[in-house]
C-alpha positions in Angstrom: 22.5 6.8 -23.5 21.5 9.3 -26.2 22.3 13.0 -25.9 18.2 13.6 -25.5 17.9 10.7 -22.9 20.9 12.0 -21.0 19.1 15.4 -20.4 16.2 14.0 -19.3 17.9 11.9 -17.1 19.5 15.3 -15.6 16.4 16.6 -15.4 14.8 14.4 -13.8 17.5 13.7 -11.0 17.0 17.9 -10.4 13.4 17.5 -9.5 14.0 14.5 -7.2 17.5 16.6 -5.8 14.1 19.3 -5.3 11.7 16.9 -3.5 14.2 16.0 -1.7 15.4 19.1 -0.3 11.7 20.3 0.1 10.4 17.0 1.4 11.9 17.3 5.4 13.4 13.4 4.8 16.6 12.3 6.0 17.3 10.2 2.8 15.9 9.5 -0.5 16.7 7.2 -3.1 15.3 6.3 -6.1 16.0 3.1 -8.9 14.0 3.3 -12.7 14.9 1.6 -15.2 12.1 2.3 -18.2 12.2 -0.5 -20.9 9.9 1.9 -23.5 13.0 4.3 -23.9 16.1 2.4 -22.0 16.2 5.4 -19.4 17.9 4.7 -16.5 18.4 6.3 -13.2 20.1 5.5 -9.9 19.9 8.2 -7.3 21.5 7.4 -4.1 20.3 3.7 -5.1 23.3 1.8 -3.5 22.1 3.1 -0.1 20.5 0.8 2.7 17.6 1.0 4.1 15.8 -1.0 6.8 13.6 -3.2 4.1 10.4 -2.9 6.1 8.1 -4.7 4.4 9.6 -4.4 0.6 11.4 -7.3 1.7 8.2 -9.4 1.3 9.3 -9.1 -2.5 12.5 -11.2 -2.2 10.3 -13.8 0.4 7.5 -14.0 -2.4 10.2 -15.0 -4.8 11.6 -17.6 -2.7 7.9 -19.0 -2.2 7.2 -19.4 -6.1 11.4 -20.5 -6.1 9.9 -23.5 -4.0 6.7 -24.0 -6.0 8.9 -23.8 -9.4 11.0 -26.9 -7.7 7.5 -28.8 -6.8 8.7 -28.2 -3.3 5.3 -26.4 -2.8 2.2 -26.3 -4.6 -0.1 -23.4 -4.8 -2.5 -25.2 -2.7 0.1 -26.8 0.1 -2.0 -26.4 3.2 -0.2 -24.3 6.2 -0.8 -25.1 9.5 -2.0 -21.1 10.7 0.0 -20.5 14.1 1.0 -17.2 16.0 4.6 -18.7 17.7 7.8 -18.3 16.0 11.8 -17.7 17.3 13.6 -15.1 17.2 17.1 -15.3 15.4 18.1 -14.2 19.1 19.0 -17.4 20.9 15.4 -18.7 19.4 13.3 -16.7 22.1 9.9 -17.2 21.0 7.8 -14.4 20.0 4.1 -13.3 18.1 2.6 -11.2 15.8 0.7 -9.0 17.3 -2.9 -9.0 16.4 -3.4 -5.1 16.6 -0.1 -4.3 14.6 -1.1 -7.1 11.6 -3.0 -5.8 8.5 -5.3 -8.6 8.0 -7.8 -10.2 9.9 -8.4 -13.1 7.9 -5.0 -14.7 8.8 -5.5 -14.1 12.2 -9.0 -15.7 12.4 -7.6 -18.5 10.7 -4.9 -19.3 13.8 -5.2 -23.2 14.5 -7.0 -23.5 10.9 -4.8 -24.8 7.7 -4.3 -21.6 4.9 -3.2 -22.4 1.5 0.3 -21.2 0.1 -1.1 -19.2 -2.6 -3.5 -17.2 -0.3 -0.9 -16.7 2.2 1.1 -15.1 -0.5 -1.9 -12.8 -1.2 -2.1 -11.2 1.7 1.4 -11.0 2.5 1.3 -8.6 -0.2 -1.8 -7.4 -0.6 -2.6 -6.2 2.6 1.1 -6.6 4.3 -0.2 -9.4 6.7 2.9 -10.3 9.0 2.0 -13.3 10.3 1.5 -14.5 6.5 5.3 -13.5 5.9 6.2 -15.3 8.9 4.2 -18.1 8.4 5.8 -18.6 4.9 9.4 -18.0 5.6 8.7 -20.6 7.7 8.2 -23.2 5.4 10.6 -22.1 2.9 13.3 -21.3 5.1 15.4 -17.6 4.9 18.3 -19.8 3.5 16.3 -21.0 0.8 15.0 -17.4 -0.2 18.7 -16.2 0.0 20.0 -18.9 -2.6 16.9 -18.3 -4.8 17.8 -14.4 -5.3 22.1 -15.6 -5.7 20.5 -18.1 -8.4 18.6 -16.0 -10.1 21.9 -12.8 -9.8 19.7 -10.3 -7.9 21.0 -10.6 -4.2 23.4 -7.8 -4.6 20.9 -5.3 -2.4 19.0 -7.5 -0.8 19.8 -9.0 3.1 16.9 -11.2 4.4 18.2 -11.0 8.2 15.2 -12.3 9.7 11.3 -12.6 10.1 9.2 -9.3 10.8 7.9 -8.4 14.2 11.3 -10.3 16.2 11.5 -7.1 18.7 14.7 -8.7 20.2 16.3 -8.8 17.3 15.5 -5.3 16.6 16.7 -4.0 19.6 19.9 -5.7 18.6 20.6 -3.9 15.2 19.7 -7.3 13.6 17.2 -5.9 10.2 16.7 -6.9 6.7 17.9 -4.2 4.4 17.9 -3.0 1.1 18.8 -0.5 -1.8 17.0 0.6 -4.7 19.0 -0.9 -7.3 18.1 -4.1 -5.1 14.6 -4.3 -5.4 14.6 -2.8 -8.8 16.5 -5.8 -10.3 13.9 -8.4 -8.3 11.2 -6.2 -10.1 12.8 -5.7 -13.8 13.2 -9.5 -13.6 9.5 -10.1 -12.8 8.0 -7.6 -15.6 10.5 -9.4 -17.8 8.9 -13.1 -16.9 12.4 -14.2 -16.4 11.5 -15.1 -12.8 11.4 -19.1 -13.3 8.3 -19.7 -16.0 6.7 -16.7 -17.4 3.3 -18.4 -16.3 5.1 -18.1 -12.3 5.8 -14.6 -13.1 2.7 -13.8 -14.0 1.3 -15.3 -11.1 3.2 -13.2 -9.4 3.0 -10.1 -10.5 -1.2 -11.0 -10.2 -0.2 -10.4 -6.8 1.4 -7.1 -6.4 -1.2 -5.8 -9.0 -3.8 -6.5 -6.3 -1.8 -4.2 -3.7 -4.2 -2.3 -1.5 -2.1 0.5 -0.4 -1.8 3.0 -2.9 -0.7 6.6 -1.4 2.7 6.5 -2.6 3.7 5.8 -6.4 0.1 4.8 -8.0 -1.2 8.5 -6.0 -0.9 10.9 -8.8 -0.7 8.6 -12.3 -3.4 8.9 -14.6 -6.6 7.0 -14.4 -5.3 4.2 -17.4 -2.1 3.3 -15.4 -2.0 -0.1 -13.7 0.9 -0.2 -11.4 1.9 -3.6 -9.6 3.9 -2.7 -6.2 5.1 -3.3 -2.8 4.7 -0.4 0.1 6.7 -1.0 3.1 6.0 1.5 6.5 7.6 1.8 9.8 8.4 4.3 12.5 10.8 6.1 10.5 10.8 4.2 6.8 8.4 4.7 3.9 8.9 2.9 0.4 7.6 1.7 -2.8 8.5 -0.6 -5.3 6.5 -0.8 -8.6 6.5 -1.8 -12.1 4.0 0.8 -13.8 1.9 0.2 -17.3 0.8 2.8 -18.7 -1.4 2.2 -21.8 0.8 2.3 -25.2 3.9 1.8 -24.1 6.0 -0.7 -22.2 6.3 -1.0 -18.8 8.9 1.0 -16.2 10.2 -0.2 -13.0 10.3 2.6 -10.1 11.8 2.2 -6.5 11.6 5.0 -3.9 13.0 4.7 -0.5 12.4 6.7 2.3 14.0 7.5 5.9 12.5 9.9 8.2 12.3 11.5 11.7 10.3 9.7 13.9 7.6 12.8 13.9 8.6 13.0 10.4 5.3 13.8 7.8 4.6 14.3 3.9 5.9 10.7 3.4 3.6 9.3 1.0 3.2 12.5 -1.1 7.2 12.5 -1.5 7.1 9.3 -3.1 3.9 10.7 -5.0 5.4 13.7 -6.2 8.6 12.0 -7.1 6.7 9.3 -9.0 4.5 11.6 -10.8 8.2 13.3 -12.0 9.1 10.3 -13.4 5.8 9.7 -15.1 6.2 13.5 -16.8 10.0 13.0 -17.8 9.0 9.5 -19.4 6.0 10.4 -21.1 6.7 14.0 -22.6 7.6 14.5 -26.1 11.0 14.7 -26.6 11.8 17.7 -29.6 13.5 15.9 -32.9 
């Protein structure tokens, strides 16, 4: 690291240290590696988390993983159901209608869905019973080969399906660190992710990402940020790989962990990724 990249490095971990202190969150963490300049920083970024729903990245992997090996095609009709087991003695449990973000899944129930639209929306709009439906087919072991394959499980557990209350109640979670989900991400902006075409398929996909308060909130207009948000009671992340006209592209992860009654969580993760965007972008004297 060169002398001027190593102070803005220290720089930039003092503004986070700041948010931090400011924000009223139990933890913080952050993961950026920028390819433009070679910048990298890990804050607190071998620290788990409960995944929430950032661990829909390492489940969309193992879906393409499966269409890469002509397992799957991008059209393979699924059978749209609401029953699945928990990895609790294989109680059966749902998705509950009022807690999933899309309504075009659930009107489908008893219909057939395409692979590639289930992917979409798992995504896109966070649908549950997409994820569920689609670790279904591939299978959790499957997704947990594909990331030892590919060398970015190291961060990354993939315990179960979301919405398995009995295995909450049990301490039984997917988890995750920053430096996890910013190696599945570096990988994808790279195209290294099977073919590049497959890469670009799905990075299509968190392009399209509907939820936008955290890391796009407060980057210029001409940014184009491809990401994953992931919310519960007392978790809020983002995951992103951000273009920004000019100049290659930087991957960002923030995680999050709160008080139940805990607020300001999507303008922490805005204000710490409109630091980054600053310390990356400003001219640096000769």
């Amino acid at each position: 690291m060169s002398t001027s990249d190593a102070g803005r490095e220290s720089a930039l971990r003092k503004e986070i240290e700041k948010i931090e202190s400011g924000s009223g969150a139990k933890a913080i963490a952050v993961a950026l590696s920028d390819a433009e300049s070679g910048l990298e920083l890990h804050y607190n970024a071998e620290r788990w988390f409960h995944a929430a729903s950032t661990i829909k990245v390492p489940i969309l992997l193992g879906v393409f993983a499966a269409i890469d090996r002509g397992d799957l095609l991008p059209h393979s009709r699924v059978h749209v159901r609401n029953r699945f087991l928990s990895v609790v003695e294989q109680v059966p449990f749902r998705v509950e209608q009022g807690r999933d973000a899309n309504s075009s899944v659930q009107n489908a129930i008893g219909k057939m869905m395409r692979v590639d639209e289930l992917a979409y929306h798992m995504i896109t709009t966070s649908s549950n019973l997409a994820t569920n439906l689609l670790l279904g087919v591939v299978g959790p072991d499957s997704v947990r080969a594909t990331l030892r394959e590919l060398e970015v499980d190291e961060g990354i557990e993939l315990k179960r399906g979301v919405e398995d209350e009995l295995a909450f109640e049990k301490g039984i979670n997917s988890r995750v660190t920053a430096d996890g989900l910013l190696r599945i991400l570096v990988l994808l902006s790279e195209g290294r992710a099977f073919s590049p075409a497959l890469s670009r398929r799905m990075m299509d996909i968190l392009h399209a990402q509907e939820f936008n308060q955290g890391i796009p909130a407060r980057l210029p207009k001409g940014a184009r940020v491809a990401h994953k948000t992931g919310e519960i009671s007392t978790i809020a992340h983002d995951a992103a790989v951000v273009y920004l006209p000019k100049r290659k592209p930087y991957v960002l992860v923030v995680l999050t962990e709160w008080e139940p009654s805990g607020s300001g969580r999507s303008r922490a993760i805005a204000a710490i990724s409109h630091a980054v965007y600053e310390a990356l972008t400003a001219v640096v004297p000769a």
